[in-house]
C-alpha positions as CSV (number, residue, x, y, z in Angstrom):
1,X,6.8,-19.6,-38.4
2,X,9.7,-22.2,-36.8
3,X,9.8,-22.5,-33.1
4,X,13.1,-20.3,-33.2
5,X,11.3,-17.7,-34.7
6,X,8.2,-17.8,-32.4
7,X,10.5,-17.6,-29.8
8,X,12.4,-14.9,-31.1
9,X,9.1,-13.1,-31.6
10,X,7.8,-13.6,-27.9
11,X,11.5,-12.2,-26.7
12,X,10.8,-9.3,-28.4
13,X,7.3,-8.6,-27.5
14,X,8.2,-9.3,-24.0
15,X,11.4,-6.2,-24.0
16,X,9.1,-4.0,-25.9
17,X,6.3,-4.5,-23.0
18,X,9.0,-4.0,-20.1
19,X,10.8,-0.9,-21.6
20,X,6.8,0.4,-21.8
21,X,6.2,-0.6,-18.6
22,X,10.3,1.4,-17.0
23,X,9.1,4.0,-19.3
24,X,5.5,4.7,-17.9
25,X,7.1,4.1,-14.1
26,X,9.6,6.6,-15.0
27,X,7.1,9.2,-16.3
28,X,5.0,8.4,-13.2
29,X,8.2,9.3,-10.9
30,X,7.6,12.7,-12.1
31,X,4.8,13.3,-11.0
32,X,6.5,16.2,-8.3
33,X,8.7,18.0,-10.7
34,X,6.0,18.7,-13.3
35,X,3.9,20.0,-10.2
36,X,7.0,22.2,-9.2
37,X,7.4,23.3,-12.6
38,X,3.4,24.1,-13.2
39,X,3.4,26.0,-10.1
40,X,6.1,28.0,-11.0
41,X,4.7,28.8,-14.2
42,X,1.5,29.4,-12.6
43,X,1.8,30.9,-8.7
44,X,-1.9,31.2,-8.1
45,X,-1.9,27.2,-8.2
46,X,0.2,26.2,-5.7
47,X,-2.7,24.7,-3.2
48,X,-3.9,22.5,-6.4
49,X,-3.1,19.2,-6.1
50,X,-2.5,17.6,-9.4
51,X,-3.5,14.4,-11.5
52,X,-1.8,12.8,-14.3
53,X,-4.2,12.0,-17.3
54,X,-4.1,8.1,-17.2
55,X,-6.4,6.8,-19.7
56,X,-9.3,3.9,-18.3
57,X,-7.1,1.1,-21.0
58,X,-4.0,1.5,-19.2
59,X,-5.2,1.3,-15.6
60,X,-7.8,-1.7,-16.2
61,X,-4.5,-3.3,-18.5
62,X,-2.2,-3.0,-15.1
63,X,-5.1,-3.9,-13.0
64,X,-5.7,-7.6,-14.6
65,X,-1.7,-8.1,-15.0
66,X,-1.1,-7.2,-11.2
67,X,-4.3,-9.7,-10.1
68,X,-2.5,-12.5,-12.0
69,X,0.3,-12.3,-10.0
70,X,-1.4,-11.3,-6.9
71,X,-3.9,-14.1,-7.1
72,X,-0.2,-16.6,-7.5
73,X,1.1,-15.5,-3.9
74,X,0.1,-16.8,-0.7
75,X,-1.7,-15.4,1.9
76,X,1.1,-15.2,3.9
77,X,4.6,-14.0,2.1
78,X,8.1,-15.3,3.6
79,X,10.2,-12.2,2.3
80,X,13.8,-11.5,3.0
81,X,15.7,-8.1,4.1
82,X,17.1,-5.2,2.9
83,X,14.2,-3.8,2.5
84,X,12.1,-0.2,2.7
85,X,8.0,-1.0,4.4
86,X,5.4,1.8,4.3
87,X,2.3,2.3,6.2
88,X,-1.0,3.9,4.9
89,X,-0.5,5.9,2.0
90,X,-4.3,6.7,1.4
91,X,-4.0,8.4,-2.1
92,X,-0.6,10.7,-1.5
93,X,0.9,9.8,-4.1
94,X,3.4,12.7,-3.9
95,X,4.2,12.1,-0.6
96,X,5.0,8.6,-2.0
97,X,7.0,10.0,-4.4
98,X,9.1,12.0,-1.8
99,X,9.8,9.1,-0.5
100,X,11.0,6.9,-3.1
101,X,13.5,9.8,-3.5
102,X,14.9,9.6,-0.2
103,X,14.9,5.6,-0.3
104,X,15.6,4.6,-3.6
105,X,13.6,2.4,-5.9
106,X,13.5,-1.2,-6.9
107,X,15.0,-3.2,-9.0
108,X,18.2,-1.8,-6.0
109,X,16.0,-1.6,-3.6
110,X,13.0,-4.3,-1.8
111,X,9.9,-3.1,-1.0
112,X,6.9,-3.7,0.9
113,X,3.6,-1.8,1.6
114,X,1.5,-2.6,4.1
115,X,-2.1,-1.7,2.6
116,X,-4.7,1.3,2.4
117,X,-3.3,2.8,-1.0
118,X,-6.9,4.5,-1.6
119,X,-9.3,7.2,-0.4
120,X,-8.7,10.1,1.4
121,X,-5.6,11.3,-0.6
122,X,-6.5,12.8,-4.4
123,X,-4.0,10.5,-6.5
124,X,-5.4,7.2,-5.4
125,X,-5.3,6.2,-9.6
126,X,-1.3,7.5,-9.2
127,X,-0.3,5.3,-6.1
128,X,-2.3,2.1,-7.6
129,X,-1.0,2.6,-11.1
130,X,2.6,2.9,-9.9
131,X,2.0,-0.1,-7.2
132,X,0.9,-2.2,-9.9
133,X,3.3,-1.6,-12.7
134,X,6.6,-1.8,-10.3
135,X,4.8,-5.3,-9.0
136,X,4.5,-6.5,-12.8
137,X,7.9,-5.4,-13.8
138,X,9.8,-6.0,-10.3
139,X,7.4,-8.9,-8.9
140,X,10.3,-10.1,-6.6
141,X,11.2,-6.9,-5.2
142,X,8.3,-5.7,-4.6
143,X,5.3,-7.0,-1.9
144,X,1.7,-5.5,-1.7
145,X,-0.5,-6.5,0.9
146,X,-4.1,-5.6,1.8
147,X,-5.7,-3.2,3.9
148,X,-9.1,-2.2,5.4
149,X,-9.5,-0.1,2.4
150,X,-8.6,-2.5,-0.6
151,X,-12.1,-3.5,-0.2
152,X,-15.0,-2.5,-2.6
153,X,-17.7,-1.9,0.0
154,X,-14.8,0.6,1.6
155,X,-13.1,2.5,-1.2
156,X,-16.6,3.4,-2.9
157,X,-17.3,5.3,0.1
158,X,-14.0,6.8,1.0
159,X,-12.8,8.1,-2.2
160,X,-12.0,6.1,-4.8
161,X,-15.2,5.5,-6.6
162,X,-15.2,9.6,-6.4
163,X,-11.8,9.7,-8.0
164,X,-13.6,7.0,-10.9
165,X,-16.2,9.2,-11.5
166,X,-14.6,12.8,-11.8
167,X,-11.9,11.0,-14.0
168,X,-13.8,8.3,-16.2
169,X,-16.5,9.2,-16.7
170,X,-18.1,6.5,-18.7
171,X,-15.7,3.8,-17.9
172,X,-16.0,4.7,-14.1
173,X,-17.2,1.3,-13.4
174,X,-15.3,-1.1,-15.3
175,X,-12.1,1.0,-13.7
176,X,-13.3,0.7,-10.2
177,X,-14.4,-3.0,-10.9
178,X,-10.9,-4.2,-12.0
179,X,-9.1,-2.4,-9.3
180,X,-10.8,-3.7,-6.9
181,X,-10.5,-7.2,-8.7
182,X,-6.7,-6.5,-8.2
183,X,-7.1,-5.2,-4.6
184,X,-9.2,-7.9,-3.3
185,X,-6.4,-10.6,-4.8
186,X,-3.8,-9.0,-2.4
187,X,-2.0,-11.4,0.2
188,X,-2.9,-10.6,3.9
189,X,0.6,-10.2,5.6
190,X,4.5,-10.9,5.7
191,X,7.5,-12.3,7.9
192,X,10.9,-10.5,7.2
193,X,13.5,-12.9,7.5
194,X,11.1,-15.5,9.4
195,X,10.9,-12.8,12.2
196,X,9.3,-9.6,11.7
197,X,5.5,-10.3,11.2
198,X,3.8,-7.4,9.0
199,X,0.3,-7.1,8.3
200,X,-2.3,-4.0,8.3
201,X,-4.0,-3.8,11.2
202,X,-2.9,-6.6,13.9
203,X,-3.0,-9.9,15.4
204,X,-6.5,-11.5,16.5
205,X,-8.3,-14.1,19.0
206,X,-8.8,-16.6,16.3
207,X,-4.8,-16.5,15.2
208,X,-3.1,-18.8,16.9
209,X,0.3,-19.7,14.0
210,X,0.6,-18.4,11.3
211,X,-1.1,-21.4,9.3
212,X,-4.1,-20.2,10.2
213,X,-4.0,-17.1,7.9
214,X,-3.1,-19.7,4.9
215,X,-6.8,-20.9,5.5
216,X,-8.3,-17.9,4.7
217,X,-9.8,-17.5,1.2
218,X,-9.2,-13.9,0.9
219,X,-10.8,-13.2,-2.1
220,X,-13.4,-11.9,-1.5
221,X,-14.7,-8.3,0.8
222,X,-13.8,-8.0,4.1
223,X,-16.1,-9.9,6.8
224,X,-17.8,-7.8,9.2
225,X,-15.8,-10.4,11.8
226,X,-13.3,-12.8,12.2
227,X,-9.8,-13.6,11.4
228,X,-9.1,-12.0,7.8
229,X,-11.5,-8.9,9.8
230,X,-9.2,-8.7,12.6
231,X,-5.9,-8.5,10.4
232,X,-7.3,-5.7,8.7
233,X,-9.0,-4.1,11.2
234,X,-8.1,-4.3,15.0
235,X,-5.6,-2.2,16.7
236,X,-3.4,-2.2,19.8
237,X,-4.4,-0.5,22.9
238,X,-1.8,0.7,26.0
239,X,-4.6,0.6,28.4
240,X,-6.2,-3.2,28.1
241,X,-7.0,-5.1,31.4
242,X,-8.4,-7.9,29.7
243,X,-6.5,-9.1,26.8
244,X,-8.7,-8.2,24.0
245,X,-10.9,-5.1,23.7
246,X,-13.7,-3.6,21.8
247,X,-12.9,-1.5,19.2
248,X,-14.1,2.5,19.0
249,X,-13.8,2.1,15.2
250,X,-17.2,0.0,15.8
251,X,-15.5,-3.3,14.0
252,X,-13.0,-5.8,14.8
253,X,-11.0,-5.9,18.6
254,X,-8.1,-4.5,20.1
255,X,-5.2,-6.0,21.4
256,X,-3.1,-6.5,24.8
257,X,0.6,-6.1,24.9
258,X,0.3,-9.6,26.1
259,X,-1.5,-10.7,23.3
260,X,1.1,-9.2,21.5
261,X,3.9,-11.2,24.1
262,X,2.1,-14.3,23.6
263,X,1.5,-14.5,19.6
264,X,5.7,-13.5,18.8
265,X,6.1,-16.3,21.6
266,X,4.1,-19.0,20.0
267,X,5.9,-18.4,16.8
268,X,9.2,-17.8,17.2
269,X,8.9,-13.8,15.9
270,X,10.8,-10.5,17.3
271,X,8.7,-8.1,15.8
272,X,5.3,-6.9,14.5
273,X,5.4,-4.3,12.1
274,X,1.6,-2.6,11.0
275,X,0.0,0.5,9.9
276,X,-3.6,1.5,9.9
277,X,-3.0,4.0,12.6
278,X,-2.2,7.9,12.4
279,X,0.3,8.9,14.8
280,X,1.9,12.1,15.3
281,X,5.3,11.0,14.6
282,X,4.8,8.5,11.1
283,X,5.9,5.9,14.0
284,X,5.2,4.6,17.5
285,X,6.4,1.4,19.5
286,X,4.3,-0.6,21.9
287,X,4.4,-3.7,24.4
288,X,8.0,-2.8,24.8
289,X,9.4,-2.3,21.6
290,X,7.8,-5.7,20.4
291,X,5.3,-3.8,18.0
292,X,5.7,-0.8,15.7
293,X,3.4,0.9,13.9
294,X,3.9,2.8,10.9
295,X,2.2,5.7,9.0
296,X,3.5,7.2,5.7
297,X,0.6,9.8,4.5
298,X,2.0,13.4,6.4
299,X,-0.7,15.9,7.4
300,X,-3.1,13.0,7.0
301,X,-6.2,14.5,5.2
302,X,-4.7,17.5,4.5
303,X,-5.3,18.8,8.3
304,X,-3.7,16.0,11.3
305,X,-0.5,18.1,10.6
306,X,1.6,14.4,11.5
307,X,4.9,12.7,10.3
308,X,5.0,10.5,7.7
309,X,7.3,8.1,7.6
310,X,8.5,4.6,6.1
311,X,11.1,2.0,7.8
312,X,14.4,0.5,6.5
313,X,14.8,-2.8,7.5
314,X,19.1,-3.7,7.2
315,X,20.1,-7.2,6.3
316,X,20.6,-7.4,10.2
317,X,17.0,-6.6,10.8
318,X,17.9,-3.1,12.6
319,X,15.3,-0.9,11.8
320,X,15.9,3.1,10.8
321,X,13.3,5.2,9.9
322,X,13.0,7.6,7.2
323,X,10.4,10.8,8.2
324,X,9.2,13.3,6.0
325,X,7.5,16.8,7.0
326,X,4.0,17.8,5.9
327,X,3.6,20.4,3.3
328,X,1.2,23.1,2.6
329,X,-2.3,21.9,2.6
330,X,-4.1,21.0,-0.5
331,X,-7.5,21.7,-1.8
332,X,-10.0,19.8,-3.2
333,X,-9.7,21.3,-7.1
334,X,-7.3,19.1,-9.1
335,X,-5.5,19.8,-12.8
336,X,-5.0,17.2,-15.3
337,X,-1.6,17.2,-16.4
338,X,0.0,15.3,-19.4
339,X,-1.8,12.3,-21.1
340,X,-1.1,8.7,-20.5
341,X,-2.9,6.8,-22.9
């Protein structure tokens, strides 16, 4: 075969695997009608939550595709507004969907996520399928970063190994293996426009600029302490003395709003953005509007009865925030529906 026909070839292959790749983030995208249109057909199942039938192949096949690009990105990502950031979405994956239909979706729209996709929620195989096909076929509109819970040690207790097993059967650990290959590969944070800092959890006493999170080889579980442990894991806290705290969640620190002061000071930032937190309203401001933290899973374990909620950052960096209401709680029985092989 002549060059201009190997090339010709690879073109080809390379349209056939993006219009599968729109087509199965499309299907995915439905995930809420179907369920509207099951439970009208069936009343009696409106409290079950529902699961798409996505075959082992397909979610190992995204898994390795999204590492490759995950392991290519820094721990730290310079990323540029307009753009839509969500908090903890912990396995809702129609709540996730509710959103993308109030904000739009890529390639229009920028995204970024700010970690803890699994456990808790029942679609955690939904919200990482669709995070890692939009990343493969929109890698520079959309940005992933890691939370507590994109950790192997974490996820097989809080869910997603569960989700494996009822779903895979056979295959449950080579699927949870090469997830959590994927998830472990994920950079740590992100400054929006060289001024918003986002990351999971917070800032810690080992951070001084933001060089220091470049050092970090994050591939690997989370340390039970430290730097990569504290951007994960600490939190802020209203009612600090001393600058940095203990932390009630029995790992990592919490944080000052003069820690917070001090770190946007040293390095020329206007904002931290994070998650890891429920609060009642999907959104909460601290240290005097110089930290924000966002929460996008409503009715958080299907019984906190909170917001959820994502933020719009404009071109100008003003931030607006789009909320959604919880709905009826769901139980713990699931239906398959439909068959992605």
């Amino acid at each position: 075969m002549s060059q201009k026909n190997t090339a010709n070839a690879n073109a080809n292959a390379n349209a056939n695997a993006n219009a599968n790749f729109i087509d199965f983030i499309n299907h995915l995208l439905t995930f809420n009608k179907q369920m509207d249109l099951f439970h009208a057909k069936y009343p009696d199942s409106h409290t079950l939550p529902f699961r798409f039938s996505i075959s082992a192949r397909v979610i190992i096949k995204l898994a390795d595709l999204a590492k490759a690009i995950f392991a290519q990105e820094s721990n730290v990502l310079y990323v540029n507004a307009p753009l839509t950031v969500f908090g903890d979405i912990h396995g809702q994956f129609s709540d996730m969907i509710r959103f993308f239909e109030m904000s739009g979706l890529p390639p229009d729209n920028g995204f970024l996520f700010l970690g803890d996709y699994v456990d808790r929620g029942n679609n955690s195989i939904e919200v990482v399928a669709l995070l890692f096909a939009l990343k493969i076929m929109y890698p520079d509109k959309i940005w992933i970063l890691r939370g507590n819970h994109e950790c192997p040690e974490v996820n097989a207790m809080y869910g997603l190994l569960g989700e494996c097993e009822e779903r895979f059967g056979d295959d449950t650990k080579q699927v949870f293996t090469k997830i959590n290959e994927a998830l472990i590969s994920l950079p740590l944070c992100a400054v929006i426009n060289k001024k918003i800092f986002c990351v999971h959890g917070g800032i810690s006493p080992s951070l001084n600029v933001l060089d220091d999170i470049n050092k970090i080889n994050r591939f690997c579980s989370i340390p039970d302490k430290g730097l990569m442990c504290d951007l994960l894991w600490s939190d802020p806290s209203p009612n600090l003395k001393e600058e940095w705290g203990a932390s009630s969640r029995g790992v990592s620190c919490t944080y000052s709003e003069q820690c917070v002061a001090n770190f946007l000071r040293r390095n020329k930032l206007q904002l931290i953005c994070r998650a890891h937190q429920l609060v009642p309203d999907g959104y909460r401001f601290f240290s005097n509007h110089k930290l924000i933290t966002v929460f996008s899973a409503p009715n958080y374990c299907g019984n906190c009865g909170n917001d959820g909620v994502v933020m719009r950052v404009s071109a100008n960096l003003e931030c607006s925030f789009f909320i959604i209401k919880p709905i009826a709680n769901m139980k713990t029985q699931f239906r398959n529906i439909d068959g992605i092989e």
